[in-house]
C-alpha positions as CSV (number, residue, x, y, z in Angstrom):
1,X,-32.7,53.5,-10.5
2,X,-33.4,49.5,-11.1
3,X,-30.7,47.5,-11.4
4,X,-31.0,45.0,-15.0
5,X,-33.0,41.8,-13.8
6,X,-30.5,38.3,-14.8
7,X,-32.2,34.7,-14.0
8,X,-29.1,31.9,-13.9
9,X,-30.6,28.9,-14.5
10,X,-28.9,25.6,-12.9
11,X,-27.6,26.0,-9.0
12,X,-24.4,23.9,-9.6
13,X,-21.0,25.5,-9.1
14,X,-21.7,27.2,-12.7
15,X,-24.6,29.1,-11.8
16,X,-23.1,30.0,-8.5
17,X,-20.1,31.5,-9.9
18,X,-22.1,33.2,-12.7
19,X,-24.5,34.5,-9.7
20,X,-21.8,35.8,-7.7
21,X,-20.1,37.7,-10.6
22,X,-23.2,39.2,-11.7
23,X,-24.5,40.5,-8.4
24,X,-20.6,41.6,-7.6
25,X,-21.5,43.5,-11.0
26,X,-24.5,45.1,-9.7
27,X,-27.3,42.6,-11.8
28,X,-30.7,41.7,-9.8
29,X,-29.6,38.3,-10.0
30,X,-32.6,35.4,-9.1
31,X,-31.0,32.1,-9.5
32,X,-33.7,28.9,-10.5
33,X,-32.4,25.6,-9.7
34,X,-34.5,22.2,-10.5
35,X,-33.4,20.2,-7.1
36,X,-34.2,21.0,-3.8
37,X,-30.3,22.0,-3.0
38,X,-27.6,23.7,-4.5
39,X,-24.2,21.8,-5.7
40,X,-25.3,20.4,-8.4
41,X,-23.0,17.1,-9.2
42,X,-21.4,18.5,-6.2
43,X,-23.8,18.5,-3.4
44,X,-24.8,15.6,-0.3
45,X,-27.8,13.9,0.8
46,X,-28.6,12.9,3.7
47,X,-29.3,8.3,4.1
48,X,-30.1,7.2,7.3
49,X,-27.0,8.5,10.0
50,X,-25.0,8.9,7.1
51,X,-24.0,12.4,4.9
52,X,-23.5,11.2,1.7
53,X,-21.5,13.5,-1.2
54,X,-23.0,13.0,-4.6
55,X,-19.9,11.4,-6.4
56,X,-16.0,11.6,-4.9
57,X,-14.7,15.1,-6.1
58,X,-11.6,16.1,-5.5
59,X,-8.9,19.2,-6.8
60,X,-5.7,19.8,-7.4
61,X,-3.5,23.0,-5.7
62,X,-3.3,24.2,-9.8
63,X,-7.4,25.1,-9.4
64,X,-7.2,28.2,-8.5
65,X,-10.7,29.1,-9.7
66,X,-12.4,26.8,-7.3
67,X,-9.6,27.9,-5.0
68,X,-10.8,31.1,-5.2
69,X,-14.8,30.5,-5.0
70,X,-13.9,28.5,-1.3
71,X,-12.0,31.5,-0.2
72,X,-15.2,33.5,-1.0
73,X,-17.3,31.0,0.4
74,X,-15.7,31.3,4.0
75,X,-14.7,27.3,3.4
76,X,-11.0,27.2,3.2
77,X,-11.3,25.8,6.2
78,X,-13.6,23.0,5.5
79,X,-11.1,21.1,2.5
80,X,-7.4,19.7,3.2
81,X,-5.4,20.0,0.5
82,X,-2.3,18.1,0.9
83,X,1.3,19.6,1.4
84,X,2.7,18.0,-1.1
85,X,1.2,15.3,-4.1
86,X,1.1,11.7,-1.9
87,X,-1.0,8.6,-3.5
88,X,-1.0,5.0,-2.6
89,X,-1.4,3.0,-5.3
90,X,-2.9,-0.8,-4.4
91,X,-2.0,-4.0,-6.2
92,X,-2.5,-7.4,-5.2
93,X,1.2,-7.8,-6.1
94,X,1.9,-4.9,-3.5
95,X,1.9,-1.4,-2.8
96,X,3.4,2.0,-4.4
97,X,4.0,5.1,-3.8
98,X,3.8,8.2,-5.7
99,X,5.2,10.9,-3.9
100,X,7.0,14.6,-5.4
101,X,10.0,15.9,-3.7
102,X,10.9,19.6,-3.8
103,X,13.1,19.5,-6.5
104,X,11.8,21.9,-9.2
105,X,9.7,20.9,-12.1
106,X,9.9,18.5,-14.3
107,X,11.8,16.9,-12.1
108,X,9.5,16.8,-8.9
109,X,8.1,13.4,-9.7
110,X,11.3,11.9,-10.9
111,X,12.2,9.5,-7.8
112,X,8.4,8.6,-7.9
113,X,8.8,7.8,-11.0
114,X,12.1,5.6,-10.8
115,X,10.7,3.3,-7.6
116,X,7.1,2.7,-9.0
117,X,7.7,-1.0,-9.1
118,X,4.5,-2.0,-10.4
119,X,6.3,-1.3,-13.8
120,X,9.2,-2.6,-14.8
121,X,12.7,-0.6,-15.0
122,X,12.5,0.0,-18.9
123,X,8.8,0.5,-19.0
124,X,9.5,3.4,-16.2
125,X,12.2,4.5,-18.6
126,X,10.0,4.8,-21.3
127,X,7.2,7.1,-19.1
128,X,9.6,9.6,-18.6
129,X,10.8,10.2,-21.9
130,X,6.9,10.5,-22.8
131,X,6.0,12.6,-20.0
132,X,9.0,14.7,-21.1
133,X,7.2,14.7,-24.6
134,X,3.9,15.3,-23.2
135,X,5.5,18.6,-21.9
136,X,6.0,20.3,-25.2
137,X,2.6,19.3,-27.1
138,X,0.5,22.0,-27.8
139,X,-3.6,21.0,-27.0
140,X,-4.4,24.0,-29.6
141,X,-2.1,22.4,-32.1
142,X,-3.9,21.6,-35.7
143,X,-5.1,18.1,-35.3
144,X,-4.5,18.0,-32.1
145,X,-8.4,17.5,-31.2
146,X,-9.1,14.6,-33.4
147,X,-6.0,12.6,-31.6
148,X,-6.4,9.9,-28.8
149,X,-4.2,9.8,-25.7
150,X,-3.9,6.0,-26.4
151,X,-2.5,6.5,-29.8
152,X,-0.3,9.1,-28.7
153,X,1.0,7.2,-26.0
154,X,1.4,3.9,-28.1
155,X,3.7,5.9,-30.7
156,X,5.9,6.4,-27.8
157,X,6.5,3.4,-26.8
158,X,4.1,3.2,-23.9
159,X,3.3,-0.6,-23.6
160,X,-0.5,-1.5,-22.2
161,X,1.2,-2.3,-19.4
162,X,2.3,1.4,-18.7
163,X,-1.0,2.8,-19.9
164,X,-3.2,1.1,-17.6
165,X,-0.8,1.0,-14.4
166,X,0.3,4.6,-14.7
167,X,-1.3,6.5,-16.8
168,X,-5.4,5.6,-16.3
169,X,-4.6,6.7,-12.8
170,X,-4.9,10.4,-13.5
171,X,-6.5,10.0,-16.9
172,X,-9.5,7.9,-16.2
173,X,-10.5,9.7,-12.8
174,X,-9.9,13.4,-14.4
175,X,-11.4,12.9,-17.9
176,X,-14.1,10.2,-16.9
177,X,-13.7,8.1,-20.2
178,X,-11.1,5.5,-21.1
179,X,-7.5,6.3,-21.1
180,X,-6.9,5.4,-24.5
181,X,-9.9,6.7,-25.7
182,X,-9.4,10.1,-24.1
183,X,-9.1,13.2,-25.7
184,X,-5.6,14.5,-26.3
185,X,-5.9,17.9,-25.8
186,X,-8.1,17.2,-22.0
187,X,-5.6,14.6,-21.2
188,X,-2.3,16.9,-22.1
189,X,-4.2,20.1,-20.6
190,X,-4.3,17.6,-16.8
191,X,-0.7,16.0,-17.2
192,X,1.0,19.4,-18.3
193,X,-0.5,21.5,-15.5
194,X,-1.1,19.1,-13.1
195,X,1.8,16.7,-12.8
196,X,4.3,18.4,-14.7
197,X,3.7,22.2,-13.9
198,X,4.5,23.7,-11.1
199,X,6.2,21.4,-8.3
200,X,3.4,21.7,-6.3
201,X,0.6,22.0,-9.0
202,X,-0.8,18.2,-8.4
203,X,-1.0,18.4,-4.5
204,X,-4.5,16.9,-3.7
205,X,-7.4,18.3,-2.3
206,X,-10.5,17.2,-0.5
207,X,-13.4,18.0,1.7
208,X,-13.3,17.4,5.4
209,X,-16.9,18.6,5.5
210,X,-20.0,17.3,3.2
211,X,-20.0,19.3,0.3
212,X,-23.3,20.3,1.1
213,X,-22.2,22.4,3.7
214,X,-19.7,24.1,1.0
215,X,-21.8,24.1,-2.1
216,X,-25.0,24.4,-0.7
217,X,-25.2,25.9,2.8
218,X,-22.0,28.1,2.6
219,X,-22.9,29.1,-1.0
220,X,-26.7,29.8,0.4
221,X,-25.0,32.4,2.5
222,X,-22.9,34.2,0.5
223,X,-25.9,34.5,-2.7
224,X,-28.0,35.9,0.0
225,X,-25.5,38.2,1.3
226,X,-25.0,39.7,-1.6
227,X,-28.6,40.1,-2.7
228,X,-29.2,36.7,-5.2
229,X,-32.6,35.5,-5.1
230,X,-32.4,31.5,-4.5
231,X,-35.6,29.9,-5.9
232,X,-34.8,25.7,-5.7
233,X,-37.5,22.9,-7.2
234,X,-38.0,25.5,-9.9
235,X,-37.5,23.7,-13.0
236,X,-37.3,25.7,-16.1
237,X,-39.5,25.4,-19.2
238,X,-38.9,27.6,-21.8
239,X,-36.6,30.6,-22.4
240,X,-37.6,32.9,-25.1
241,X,-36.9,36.2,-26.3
242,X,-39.8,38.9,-25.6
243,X,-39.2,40.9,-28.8
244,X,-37.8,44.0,-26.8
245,X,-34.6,43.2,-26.1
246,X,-35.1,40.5,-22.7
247,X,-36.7,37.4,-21.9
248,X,-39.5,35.5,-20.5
249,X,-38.1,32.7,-18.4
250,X,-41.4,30.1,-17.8
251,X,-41.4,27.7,-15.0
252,X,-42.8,24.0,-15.3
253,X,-46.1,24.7,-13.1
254,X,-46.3,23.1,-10.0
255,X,-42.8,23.5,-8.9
256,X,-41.0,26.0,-6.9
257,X,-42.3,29.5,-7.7
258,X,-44.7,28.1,-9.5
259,X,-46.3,26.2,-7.0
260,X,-46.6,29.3,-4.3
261,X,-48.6,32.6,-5.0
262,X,-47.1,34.3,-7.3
263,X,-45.7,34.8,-11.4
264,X,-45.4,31.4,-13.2
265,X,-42.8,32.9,-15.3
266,X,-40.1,35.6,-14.9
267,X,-39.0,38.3,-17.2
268,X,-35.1,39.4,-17.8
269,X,-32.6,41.3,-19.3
270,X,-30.2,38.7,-19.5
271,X,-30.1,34.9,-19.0
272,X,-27.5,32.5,-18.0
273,X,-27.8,28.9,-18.9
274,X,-25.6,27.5,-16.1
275,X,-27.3,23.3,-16.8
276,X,-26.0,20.2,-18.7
277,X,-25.3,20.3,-22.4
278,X,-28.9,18.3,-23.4
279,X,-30.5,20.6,-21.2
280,X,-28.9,23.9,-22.4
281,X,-29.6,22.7,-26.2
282,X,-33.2,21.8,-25.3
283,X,-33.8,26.0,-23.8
284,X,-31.4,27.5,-26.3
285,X,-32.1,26.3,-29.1
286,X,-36.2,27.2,-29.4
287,X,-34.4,30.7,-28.1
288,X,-32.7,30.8,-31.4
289,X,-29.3,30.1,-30.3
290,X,-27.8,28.7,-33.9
291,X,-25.7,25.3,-33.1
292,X,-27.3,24.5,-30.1
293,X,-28.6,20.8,-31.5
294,X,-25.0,20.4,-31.6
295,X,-24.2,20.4,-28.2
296,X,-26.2,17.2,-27.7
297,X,-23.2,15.3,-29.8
298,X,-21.0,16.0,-26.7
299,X,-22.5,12.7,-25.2
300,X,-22.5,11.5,-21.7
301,X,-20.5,9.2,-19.4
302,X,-21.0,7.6,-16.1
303,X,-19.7,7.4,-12.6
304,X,-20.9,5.2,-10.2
305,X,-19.9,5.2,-6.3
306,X,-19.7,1.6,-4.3
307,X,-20.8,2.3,-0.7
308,X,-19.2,0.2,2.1
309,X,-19.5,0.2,5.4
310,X,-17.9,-1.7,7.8
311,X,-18.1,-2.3,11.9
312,X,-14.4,-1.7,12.1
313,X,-11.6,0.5,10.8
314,X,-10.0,-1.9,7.7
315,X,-7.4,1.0,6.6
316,X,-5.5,3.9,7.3
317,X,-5.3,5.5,4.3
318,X,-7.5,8.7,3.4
319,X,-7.9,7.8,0.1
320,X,-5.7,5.4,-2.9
321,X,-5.5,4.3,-6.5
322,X,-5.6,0.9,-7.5
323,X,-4.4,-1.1,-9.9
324,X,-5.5,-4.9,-11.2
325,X,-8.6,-4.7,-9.4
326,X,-11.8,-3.4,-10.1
327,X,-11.4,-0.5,-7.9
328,X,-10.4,2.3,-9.1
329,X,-10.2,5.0,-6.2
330,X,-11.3,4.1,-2.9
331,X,-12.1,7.3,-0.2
332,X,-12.2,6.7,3.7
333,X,-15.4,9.0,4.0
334,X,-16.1,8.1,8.1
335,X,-15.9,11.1,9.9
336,X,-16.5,13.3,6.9
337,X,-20.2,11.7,7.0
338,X,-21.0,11.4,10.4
339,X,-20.1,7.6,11.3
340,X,-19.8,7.4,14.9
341,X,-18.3,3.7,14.7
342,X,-16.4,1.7,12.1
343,X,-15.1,2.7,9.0
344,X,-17.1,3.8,5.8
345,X,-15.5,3.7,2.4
346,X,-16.4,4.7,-0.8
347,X,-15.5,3.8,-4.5
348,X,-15.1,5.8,-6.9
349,X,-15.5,4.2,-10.4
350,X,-15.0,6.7,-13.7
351,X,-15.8,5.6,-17.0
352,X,-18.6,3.4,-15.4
353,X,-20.9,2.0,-18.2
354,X,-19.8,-1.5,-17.5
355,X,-21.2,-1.0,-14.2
356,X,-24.2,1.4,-14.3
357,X,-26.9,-1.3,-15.2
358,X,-25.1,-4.1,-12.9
359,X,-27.5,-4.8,-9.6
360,X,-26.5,-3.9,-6.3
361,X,-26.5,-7.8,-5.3
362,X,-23.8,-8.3,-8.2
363,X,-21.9,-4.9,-7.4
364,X,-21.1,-6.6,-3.8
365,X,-20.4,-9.9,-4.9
366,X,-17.8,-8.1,-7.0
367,X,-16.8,-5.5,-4.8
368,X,-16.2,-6.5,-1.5
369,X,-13.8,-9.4,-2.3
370,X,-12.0,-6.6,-4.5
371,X,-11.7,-4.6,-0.9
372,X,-10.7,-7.5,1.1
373,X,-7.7,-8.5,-1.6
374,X,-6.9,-4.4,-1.1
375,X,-7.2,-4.1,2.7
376,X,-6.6,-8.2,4.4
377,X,-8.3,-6.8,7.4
378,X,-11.7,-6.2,5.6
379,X,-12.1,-9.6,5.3
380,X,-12.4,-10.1,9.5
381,X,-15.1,-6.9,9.5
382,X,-18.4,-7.5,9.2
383,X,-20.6,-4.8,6.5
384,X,-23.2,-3.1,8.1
385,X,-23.9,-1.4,5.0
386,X,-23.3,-1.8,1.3
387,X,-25.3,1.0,-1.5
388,X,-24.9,1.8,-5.0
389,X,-25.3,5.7,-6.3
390,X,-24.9,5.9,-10.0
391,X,-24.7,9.4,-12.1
392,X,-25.5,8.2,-15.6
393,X,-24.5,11.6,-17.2
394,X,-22.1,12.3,-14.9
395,X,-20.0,14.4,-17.7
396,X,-19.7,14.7,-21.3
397,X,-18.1,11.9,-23.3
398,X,-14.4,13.6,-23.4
399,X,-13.2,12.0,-26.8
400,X,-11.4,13.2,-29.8
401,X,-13.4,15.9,-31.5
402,X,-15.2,17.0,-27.9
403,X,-12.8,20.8,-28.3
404,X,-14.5,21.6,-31.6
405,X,-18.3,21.5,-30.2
406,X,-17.9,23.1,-27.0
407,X,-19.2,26.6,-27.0
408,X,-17.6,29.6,-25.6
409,X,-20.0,31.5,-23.2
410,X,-21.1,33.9,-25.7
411,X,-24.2,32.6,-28.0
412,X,-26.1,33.6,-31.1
413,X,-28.7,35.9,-29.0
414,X,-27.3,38.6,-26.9
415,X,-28.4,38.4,-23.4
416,X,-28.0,34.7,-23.5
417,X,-25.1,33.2,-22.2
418,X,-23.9,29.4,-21.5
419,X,-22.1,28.2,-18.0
420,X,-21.3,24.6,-17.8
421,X,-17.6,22.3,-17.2
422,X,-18.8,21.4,-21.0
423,X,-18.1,24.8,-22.7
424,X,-14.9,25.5,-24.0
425,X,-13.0,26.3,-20.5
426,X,-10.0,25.0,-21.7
427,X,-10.2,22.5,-18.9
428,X,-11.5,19.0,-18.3
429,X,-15.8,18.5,-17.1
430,X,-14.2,19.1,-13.5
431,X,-15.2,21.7,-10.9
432,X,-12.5,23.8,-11.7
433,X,-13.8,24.2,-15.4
434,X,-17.1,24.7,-13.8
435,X,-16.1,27.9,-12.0
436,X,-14.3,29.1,-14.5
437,X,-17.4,28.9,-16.6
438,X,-19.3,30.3,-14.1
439,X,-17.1,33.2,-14.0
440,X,-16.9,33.7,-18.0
441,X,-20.2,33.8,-18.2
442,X,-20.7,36.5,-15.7
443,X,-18.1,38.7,-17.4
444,X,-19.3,38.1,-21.2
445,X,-23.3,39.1,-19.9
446,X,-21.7,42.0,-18.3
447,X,-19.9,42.9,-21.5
448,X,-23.3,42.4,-23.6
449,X,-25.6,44.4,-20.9
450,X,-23.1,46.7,-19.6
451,X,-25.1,49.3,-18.0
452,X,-26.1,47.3,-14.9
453,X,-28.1,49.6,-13.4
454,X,-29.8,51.8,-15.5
455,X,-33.2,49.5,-15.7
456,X,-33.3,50.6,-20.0
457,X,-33.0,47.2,-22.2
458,X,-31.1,48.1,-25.2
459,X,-33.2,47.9,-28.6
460,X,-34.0,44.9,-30.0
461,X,-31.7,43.1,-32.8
462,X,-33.6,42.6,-35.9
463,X,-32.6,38.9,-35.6
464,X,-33.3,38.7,-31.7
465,X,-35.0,35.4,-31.4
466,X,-34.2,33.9,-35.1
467,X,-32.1,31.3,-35.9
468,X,-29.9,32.7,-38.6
C-alpha cells in the first residue's frame, strides 16, 4: 500500500516542522528548498575562519514549540537558555540591569523595575501601572488590530522617554518594526506571555552552536531518519492542481532536481507552502487559492547585522541592550563561530531601513565609535574585521491591521496548505510562530487527506483549481 505523496515547499523551520508532522503521520513527504541549506532565516554560512548565523535569533523559556522541535532534533544540548531573565542594558550615562527574582508573577520583575535608573522614579511608576494594564487587554478584542502600541502606551501616560528606554527593548527586537508603530495585539501577545506570564516565561535563550548545525545538519538528520526526501537548490515554479484531486509541483529547470537525471516536476496529493508571504501569494494564487494577492499587503521589514571583530576580548557580557546609541543589541558570538583569538561581536539592528542602503564604509564610521562609547576598552583593540549582512525582508511589516490578513493554514483549495511566522499563529514573525506553523500545517493536511496511506486521491471538487 503507497503512502499519499506531500512536497513542502521552503526548508525553513516551517517546512521542517510541517515535514516532521507529516512523515510522523505516515505522508511520503519530499521537502524542495531554493538555497543550498536548510534554516531558512535561521541557518549559517561559512566567511573565511568564521561561522556566521544568518541574523541574531534568540527565544524565550515561554516557546515551547521551538522548545519542542530542539528536543526532537537531539539539540537541547547545543542552546543555553538562561536560569532566570538577566539583560544588561548600555547607556552612555551608565549601566542597568534587568533582572526577575522568584517572586511569582506579575511581580517577578518588580525590583527590576523599581532600580532601572535610566528612567526616572515617576516615569518607572508610570510603567508599572501600564504594564499592569497591558496584563488585562485582550489582542482578540474588537479594534484591537487597528490600534498602535505607541498610542496605547501614550494614553497611559508613557512619556517618549519611557517608550524608547524601556519599552523598544523588547518591542523593537521581537516585532521588528517601530515601537510605536507596532501592532498592538503582537506587542501585547510578547509583553503578556513573555514578561508578565509566568515568572520564568522571559528567561533568554540562545545557541552555543551555529544554527546550522541545529537547523540544518541536526534537522538533515532527523528528516532522513524518518523517511523525508531533502531536495535543496530546487526552486519552485508553479504549483497547480492536476484536475484529479493532487498536484503538479514544477521546478525552475536547471536547479536541483532539475538539473540531475530525472522528473522536472513532481506530482502530489497534498502541498505545503512553508515560503515568505510574496512568495506563497505568487504559487497560490495561479493555484486558485482566493485572497492570496492579499498576502502581499503584509509588507516587509529589515534587519541588518554589524560584524566586528576585534584582536582582543573588549567585554564580558554574552549579549546586551542599549539605549541612546545606535546599537540596539550587541551578541559576543567568538567561540560560537570558531574565533580562535580576540573577540567577535555582532549587532543586531531590527527595524533597519535607515540602515539597509547605508555602505559598509559609513556603517563603521558609525558603528565602531558607538562600541567604543559602549565597551571603553574597544577603543585600545585593534579590528581585524568589520562586515555588513542585511535581510531586506527579514519579516512582515507587523503594524496595525497585520491580524486581519494573515491566513490560517487552511486555504481555498484542499490539499494546499500555508506554513510561514506570517500566518495567523497568534504569535509574532519569530521562530516560535514558525514552528507552530509548521506544525498546523501538518495537522490541517492530515485532516484534509486523512487516509495517509491508502495511495487513492479523493475526487476532485468541482471548484478544484478556480478561484471562486
Amino acid at each position: 500500500m503507497t503512502a499519499r505523496r506531500v512536497v513542502v515547499v521552503g526548508g525553513g523551520l516551517a517546512g521542517i516542522s510541517a515535514s516532521i508532522g507529516l512523515a510522523d503521520a505516515g505522508f511520503d513527504v519530499t521537502l524542495l528548498e531554493a538555497r543550498p541549506r536548510l534554516g531558512g532565516a535561521a541557518s549559517s554560512y561559512r566567511r573565511g575562519g568564521l561561522t556566521v548565523d544568518n541574523g541574531q535569533h534568540v527565544f524565550l523559556r515561554c516557546c515551547e514549540s521551538y522548545r519542542g522541535l530542539l528536543d526532537r532534533l537531539g539539540a537541547t544540548g547545543s542552546v543555553s537558555l538562561q536560569e532566570r531573565f538577566d539583560v544588561t542594558v548600555l547607556s552612555e550615562r551608565g549601566r542597568a540591569r534587568l533582572r526577575r527574582t522568584n517572586w511569582p508573577a506579575p511581580l517577578h520583575l518588580g525590583p527590576a523595575l523599581a532600580g532601572y535608573r535610566l528612567l526616572s522614579l515617576p516615569e518607572r511608576l508610570k510603567v508599572g501601572r501600564a504594564a499592569l494594564g497591558m496584563r488585562f487587554l485582550d489582542p482578540a478584542a474588537p479594534g484591537a488590530d487597528v490600534q498602535s502600541l505607541g498610542d496605547w502606551l501614550a494614553a497611559r501616560g508613557q512619556s517618549e522617554r519611557a517608550r524608547r528606554a524601556l519599552w523598544d527593548l523588547f518591542v523593537v527586537s521581537a516585532l521588528n518594526i517601530g515601537g510605536d508603530e507596532a501592532s498592538l495585539p503582537l506587542a501585547a501577545t510578547v509583553i503578556k506571555t513573555g514578561l508578565l506570564g509566568d515568572r520564568g516565561a522571559a528567561d533568554i535563550g540562545t545557541a552555543s552552536v551555529p544554527l546550522g548545525e541545529i537547523h540544518g545538519q541536526a534537522a538533515a538528520g532527523l528528516l532522513a531518519r524518518l523517511g523525508v526526501r531533502v531536495v535543496l537548490g530546487a526552486k519552485v515554479a508553479s504549483v497547480r492542481p492536476d484536475g484529479e484531486g493532487g498536484f503538479t509541483v514544477a521546478l525552475v529547470p536547471g536547479r536541483g532536481a532539475a538539473a540531475q537525471p530525472g522528473p522536472d516536476s513532481l506530482d502530489a496529493d497534498g502541498v505545503v507552502l512553508a515560503v515568505p508571504s510574496w512568495q506563497a501569494g505568487d504559487l497560490a494564487g495561479p493555484a486558485g487559492v482566493t485572497d492570496a494577492s492579499r498576502w502581499r499587503e503584509l509588507g516587509a521589514s529589515p534587519i541588518v547585522n554589524v560584524h566586528v571583530v576585534y584582536d582582543r576580548p573588549v567585554t564580558d557580557l554574552p549579549f546586551a541592550a542599549a539605549v541612546d546609541s545606535p546599537v540596539q543589541w550587541v551578541f559576543d558570538k567568538t567561540t560560537h563561530a570558531g574565533l580562535a583569538t580576540g573577540q567577535y561581536l555582532a549587532i543586531s539592528l531590527s527595524a533597519a531601513g535607515e540602515y539597509i542602503d547605508v555602505p559598509r564604509a559609513r556603517m563603521r564610521e558609525i558603528f565602531v565609535p558607538a562600541l567604543e562609547r559602549l565597551f571603553p576598552a574597544a577603543a585600545s583593540a585593534t579590528i581585524t574585521d568589520f562586515f555588513v549582512t542585511r535581510e531586506r525582508r527579514a519579516t512582515f511589516s507587523q503594524a496595525p491591521g497585520c491580524v486581519a490578513i494573515r491566513p490560517g493554514a487552511a486555504t481555498s483549495v484542499p490539499g494546499l496548505v500555508l506554513a510561514g511566522s506570517w500566518t495567523d499563529t497568534g504569535w509574532p514573525d519569530t521562530m516560535e510562530g514558525a514552528v507552530r506553523s509548521g506544525q498546523s500545517a501538518a495537522q490541517e493536511l492530515t485532516a484534509e487527506l486523512p487516509h495517509a496511506a491508502t495511495g487513492q486521491r479523493p475526487a476532485a471538487p468541482a471548484s478544484s483549481g478556480a478561484a471562486s
